[in-house]
N, C-alpha and C positions, 0 to 999 in steps of 0.2 A: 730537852736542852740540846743532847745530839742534834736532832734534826734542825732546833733551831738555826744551830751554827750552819750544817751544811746549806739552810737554806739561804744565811746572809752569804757564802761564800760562795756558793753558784750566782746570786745578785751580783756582786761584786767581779764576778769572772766574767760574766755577758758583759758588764758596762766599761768596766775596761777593754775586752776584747774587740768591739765595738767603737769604742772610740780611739781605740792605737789603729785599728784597722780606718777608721771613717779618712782620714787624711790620705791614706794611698789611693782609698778608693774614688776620694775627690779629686785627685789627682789625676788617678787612671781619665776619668771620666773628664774633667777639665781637655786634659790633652788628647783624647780621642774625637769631644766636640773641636776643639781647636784646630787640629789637622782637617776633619769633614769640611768646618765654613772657609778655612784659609784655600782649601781646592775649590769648593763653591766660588771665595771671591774670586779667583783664577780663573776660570769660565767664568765668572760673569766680567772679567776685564778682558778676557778676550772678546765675548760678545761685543764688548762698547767699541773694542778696537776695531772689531770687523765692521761693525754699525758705522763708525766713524770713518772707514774708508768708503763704506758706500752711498756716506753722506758727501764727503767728499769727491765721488762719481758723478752723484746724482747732480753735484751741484755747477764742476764742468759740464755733463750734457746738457743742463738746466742754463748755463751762458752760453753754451753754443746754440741751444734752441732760441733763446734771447735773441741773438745777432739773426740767427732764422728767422723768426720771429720780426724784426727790424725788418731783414731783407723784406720778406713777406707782405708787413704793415706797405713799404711804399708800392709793392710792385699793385697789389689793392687800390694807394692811391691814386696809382695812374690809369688800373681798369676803370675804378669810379671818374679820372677825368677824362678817361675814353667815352665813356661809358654818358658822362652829360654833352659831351662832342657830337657825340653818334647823334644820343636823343637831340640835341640842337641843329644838326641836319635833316634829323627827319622830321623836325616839326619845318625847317625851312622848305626842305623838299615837298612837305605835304600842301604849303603854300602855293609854291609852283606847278606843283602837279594839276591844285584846285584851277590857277589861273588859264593854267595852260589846255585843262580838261573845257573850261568855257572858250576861250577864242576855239580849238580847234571845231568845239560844239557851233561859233558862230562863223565860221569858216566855212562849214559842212553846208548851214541852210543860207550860206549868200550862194556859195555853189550853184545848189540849188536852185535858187530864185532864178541867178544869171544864167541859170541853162533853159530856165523857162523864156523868162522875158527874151534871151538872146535868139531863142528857138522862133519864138512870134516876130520878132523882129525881122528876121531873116525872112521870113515868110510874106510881111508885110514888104518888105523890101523888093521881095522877086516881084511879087505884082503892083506893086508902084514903078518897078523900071519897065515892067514893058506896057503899060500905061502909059507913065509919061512920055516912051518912044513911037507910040502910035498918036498920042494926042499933041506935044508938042516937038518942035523939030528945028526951034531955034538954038543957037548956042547956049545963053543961060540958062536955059533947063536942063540942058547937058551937065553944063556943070552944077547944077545943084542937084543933079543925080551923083554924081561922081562926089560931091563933098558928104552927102548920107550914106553915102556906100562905105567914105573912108570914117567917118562915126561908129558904122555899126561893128567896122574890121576895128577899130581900139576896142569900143568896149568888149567883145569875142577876146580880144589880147588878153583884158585886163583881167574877167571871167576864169581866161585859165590863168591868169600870174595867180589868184587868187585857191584855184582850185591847186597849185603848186606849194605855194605856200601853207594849203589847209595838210596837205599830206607831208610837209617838213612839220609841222606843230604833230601833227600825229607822230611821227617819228621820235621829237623830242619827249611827247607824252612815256609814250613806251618807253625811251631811254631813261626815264627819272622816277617812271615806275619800277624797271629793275634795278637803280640804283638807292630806292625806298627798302624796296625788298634784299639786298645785301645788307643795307643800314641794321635794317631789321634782323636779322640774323646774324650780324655781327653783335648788334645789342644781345640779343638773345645768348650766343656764346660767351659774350664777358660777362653777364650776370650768372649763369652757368658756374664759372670760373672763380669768379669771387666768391662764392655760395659754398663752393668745394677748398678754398684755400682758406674761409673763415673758419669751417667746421676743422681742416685739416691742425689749422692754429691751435686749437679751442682743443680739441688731443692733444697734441703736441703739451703744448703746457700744465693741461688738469694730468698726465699721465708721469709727468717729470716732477711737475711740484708736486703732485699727491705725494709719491714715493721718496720726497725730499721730505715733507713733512711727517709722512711716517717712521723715516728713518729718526729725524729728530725727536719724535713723541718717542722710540724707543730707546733712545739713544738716555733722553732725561727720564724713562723709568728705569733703567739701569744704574746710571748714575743715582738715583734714590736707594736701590735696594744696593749697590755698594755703602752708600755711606752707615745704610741700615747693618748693613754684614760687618762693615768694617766696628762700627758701634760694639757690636753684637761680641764682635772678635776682641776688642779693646777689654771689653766688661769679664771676656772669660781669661785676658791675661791678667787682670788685675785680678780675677779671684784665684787665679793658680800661682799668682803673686805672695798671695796671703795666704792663704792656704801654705804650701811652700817654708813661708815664715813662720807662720804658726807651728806647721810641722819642725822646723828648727827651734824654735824654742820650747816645745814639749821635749825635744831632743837635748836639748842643752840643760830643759831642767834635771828632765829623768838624769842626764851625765851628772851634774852639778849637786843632784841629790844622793847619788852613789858615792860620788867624789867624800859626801861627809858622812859616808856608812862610818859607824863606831863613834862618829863626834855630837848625834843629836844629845839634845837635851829632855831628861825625862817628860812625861807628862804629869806624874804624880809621883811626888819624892813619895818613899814608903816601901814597903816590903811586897814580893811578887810571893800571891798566895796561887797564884797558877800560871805554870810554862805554855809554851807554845809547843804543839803534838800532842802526845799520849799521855793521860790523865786519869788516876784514878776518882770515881767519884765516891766520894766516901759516904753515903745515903744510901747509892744504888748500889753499892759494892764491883762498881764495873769501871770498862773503863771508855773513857771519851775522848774523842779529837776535837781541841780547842786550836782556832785558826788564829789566836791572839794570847796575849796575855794578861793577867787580872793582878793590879795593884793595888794595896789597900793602906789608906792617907790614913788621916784622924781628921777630925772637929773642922770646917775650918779651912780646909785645905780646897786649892783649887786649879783646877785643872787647864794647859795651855796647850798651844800648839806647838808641835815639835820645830814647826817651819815654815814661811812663807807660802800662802795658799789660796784657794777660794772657797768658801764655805758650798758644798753641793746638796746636803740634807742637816737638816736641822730641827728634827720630833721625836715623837715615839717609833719604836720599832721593833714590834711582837713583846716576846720577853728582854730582848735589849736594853728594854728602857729608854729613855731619852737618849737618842742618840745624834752625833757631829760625827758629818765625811766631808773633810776636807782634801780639793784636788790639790796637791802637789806640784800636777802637768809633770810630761812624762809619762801618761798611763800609771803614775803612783799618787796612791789614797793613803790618808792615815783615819781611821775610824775609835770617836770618842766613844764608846756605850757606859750603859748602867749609871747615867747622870741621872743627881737629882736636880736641878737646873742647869737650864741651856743660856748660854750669857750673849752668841751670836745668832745672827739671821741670815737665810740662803742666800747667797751672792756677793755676802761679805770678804772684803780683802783681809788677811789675816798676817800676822808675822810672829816671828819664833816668840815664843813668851807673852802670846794673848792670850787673856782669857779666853776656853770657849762654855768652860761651865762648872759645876761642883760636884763630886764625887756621891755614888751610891745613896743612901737612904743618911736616916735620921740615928740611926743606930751601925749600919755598915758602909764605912766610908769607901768603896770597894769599886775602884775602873776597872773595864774591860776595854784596852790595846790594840788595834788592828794594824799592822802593815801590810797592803797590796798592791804588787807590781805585773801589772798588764795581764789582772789578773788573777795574779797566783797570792797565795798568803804568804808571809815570809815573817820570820822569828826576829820579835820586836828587839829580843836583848841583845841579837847581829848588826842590830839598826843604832840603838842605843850609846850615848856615854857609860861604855863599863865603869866609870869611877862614879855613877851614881846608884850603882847596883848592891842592894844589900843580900844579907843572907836569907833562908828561906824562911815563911815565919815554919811553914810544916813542909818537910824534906818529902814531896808525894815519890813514888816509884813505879 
């Protein structure tokens, strides 16, 4: 029986102790996580801050490269209309070049020809004048010497007008060949230039927009894990919220249930056939420490609760018997035992003057009383309306 008691009374001292403690330690632990994520969210608002001003960097050099970009696009469109100028010269020039490569070519073999033909001419010529100065010696053969004479001197004139003119076309050739070849390497240089101002573009922008866009992709996973924190942080004020309250009104009961030490209401009118402490057992001849106390009703009689509560156990328990713990809140329990029926269920709400059961057996109508505060057992008949206390049935010592 000793040991029984001491073992419902260590029960009862873990589960109070335990639960007056669980609310500081919820607490603790509430506001320890709350200060960690509220610095967490504080770097990560400044990260967005900073992300946001390099977003907003990125996104002047990203207009100024724009207007770059702009400049750039036209100065392009004027290499590319240089650029079909050029090629429209030199397809004109290569026209001229072609035309002027043939007359010079027919230039060269009339030359030619005329130096032949003028060559025999001239030969035929010398021995026809003195020819016809040996064979004829009148006037008009005179002059029909002197009019073939002045034939052969134009065409010799014309001969070289021609050989003059073949070496101006030659001249012109050359000059519109090196004017093909500038063409050409000035083509060459603006496509050059364009080829290097596209690619330069083509950086310019993937290396400004990339890092605008990166800035932005991180910019909205920050914003995501804010709202996540911020979530996070919301959830652990509301439970240090409650918690908090709860912890007030366990506080306010335990005050409230102090406040009516000496005014409860019995649980079992009747005579106390055992105090709370030191007890002799009258069987074992010894003596025992009872953490409660034992009332003994009649027939009939039934058992309530001293006060407003929530039913926490509600069966057997060892030699106990059937037994009710009801919380109090507070960290105070009142504990029914030695029932022969139990009239409530765990989690039931209860108020002063419910039933929770019927006292002892068929033959001894005998409750056992528990008071326990965060804990400790405490002497039911301090708790008690002394104007329902009778006298003893047996005076133990």
């Amino acid at each position: 029986m000793k040991r029984l008691i001491i073992v419902l009374w260590v029960f009862f001292f873990i589960v109070n102790s335990a639960f007056c403690s669980e609310y500081d330690k919820l607490l603790k632990k509430y506001k320890k996580e709350l200060k960690t994520n509220k610095e967490n969210l504080e770097q990560i608002q400044k990260k967005i801050d900073q992300k946001k001003e390099e977003k907003i960097k990125f996104e002047r050099e990203e207009q100024l490269i724009r207007k770059e970009l702009n400049r750039i696009d036209k100065e392009m469109n004027k290499i590319s209309s240089d650029i079909n100028k050029i090629q429209s010269n030199i397809r004109g020039t290569q026209k001229k070049l072609k035309s002027t490569e043939l007359e010079m070519n027919s230039a060269k073999m009339q030359i030619g020809q005329w130096k032949d033909i003028l060559k025999k001419e001239l030969d035929q010529l010398y021995r026809n004048h003195y020819t016809i100065d040996c064979l004829i010696a009148d006037p008009w053969k005179e002059r029909l010497s002197e009019y073939a004479l002045e034939t052969k001197t134009c065409q010799v004139d014309l001969a070289f007008a021609k050989e003059v003119n073949a070496e101006n076309v030659y001249k012109k050739y050359t000059q519109i060949q090196d004017e093909l070849n500038i063409l050409n390497s000035q083509l060459t240089e603006k496509q050059v230039k364009q080829e290097n101002i596209r690619r330069q573009k083509a950086e310019l922008f993937n290396s400004t927009q990339g890092s605008r866009i990166a800035a932005e992709e991180e910019i909205k996973k920050l914003n995501e894990s804010t709202i996540e924190m911020r979530s996070f942080i919301e959830s652990l004020e509301k439970k240090k919220t409650e918690t908090t309250e709860l912890k007030k009104k366990e506080e306010l009961a335990k005050k409230t249930f102090q406040e009516k030490k000496k005014t409860f209401p019995w649980p079992l009118k009747g005579e106390v056939t055992a105090k709370f402490g030191k007890n002799k057992h009258a069987e074992l001849n010894t003596y025992v420490i009872s953490n409660g106390i034992k009332i003994k009703g009649k027939q009939g009689d039934v058992v309530t609760a001293i006060d407003s509560g929530e039913v926490v156990y509600a069966k057997g328990f060892r030699s106990y018997g059937n037994t009710v713990i009801i919380d109090q809140g507070g960290g105070i329990y009142t504990i029914y035992g030695q029932l022969s029926e139990i009239s409530v269920d765990v989690d039931a709400k209860v108020k002063a003057g419910d039933p929770v059961g019927k006292p002892g057996s068929s033959t001894n109508y005998t409750l056992y009383f528990e008071i326990s505060v965060n804990g400790q057992p405490q002497d039911p008949l301090a708790w008690l309306n002394a104007a329902g206390k009778t006298e003893w049935l047996s005076a133990p010592k």
